[in-house]
N, C-alpha and C positions, 0 to 999 in steps of 0.2 A: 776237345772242349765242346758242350752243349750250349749253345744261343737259345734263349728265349725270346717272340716277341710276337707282338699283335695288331689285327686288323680290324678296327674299324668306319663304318663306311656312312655318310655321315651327309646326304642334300648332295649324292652323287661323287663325294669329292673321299676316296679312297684314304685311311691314314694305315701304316703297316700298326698292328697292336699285338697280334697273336702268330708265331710260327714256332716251328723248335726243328734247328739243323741239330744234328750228331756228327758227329765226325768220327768214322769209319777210321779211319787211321789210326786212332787210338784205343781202339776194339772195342768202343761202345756198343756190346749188341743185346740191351735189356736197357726199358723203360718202363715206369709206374705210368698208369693213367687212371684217373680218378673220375669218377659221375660217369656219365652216359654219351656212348657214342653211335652219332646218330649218322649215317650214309646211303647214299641216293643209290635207290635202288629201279633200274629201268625195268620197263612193262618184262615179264617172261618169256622166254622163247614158248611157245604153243604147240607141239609135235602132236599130229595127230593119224601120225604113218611111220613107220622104219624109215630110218634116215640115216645120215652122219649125220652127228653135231658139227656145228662148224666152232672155229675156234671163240671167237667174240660171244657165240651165245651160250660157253663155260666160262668165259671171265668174266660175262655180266651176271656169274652166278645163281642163278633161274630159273629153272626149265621147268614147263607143266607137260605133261603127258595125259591125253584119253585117246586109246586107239583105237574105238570102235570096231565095227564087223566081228564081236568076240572071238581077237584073236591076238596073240601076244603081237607087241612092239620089239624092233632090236633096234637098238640105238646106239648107233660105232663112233666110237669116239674121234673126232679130228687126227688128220696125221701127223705126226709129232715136227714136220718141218712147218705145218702151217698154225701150229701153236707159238711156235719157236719166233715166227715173222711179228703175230702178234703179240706176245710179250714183251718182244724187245722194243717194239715199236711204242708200245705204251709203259716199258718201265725198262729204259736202256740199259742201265748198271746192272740186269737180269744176271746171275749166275746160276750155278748148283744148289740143290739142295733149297733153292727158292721155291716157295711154294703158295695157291690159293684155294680153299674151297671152293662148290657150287655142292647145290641140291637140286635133287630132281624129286617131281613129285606125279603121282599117281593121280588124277583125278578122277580114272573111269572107276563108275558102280559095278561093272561086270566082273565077276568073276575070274573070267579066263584069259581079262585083258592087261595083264602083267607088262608091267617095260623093262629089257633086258638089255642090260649094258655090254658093250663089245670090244677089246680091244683094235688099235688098226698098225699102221706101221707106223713105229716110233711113241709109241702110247700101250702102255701095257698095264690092263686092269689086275689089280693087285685084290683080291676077294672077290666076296660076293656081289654081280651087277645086277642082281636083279629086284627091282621095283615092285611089288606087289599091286594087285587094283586095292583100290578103297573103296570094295562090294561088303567087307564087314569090320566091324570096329576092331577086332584083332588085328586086323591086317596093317602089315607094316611097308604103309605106303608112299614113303618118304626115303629118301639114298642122301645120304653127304658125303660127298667126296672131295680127299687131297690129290690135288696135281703138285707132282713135285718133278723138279728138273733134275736129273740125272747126271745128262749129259748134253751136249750140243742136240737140239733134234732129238732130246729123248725125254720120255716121261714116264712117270710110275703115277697109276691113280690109284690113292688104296680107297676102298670102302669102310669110313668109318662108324 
């Protein structure tokens, strides 16, 4: 069965007005959502060196890149056990087949200073990782990627 109901908040004093549970039991797994949905988006992770991603700054979906020194970036993806910590930590009922984008974006005008995506252990980039600079309007310097869970501690990021 599907619950409706809501929240308004109103001189401090909380009333419930808006929520909608599903009930997974009953293999509700499709809903309509209508008008516009709007989600808090934190400041960007900022890379401005080869690094690993750590796991929280792909789930807060994000990430800006300029790497200066004209020279490519590699940016390796978290390990698939310390994804696995934060997922479940922030959405316990985590299984298979669960999945979230992130974007990573190019900010450098250089040319030569492309960001290249890298798999690590237990995270395996599925396409093309690599980021373009945005030195010329063709350039396509922009990546969306899905994390999808596999398995316990495993992940497939494809490039979409």
């Amino acid at each position: 069965e599907a619950q409706l109901a809501a929240l308004d908040v109103v001189a401090g004093t909380a009333t419930l007005s808006k929520a909608l549970v599903l009930n997974s039991a009953l293999g509700i797994s499709a809903f309509r959502q209508t008008g516009r949905n709007l989600r808090v988006q934190a400041t960007p992770a900022a890379k401005t060196t080869s690094t690993t991603l750590t796991a929280a700054e792909i789930i807060a979906g994000l990430i800006t890149v300029a790497q200066g020194g004209a020279g490519v970036s590699t940016l390796t993806l978290p390990l698939g056990t310390d994804l696995e910590i934060a997922l479940i930590a922030a959405f316990p009922g985590l299984a298979n087949n669960d999945s979230f984008d992130f974007t990573l974006v190019n900010i450098s005008a250089v040319g030569a200073e492309d960001a290249v995506g890298a798999g690590n252990t237990g995270t395996t980039l599925v396409g093309n990782g690599d980021v373009a600079s945005n030195a010329a309007a063709t350039d396509k310097s922009t990546g969306t990627f899905r994390v999808r869970r596999t398995a316990a501690d495993t992940y497939s990021i494809y490039r979409l």
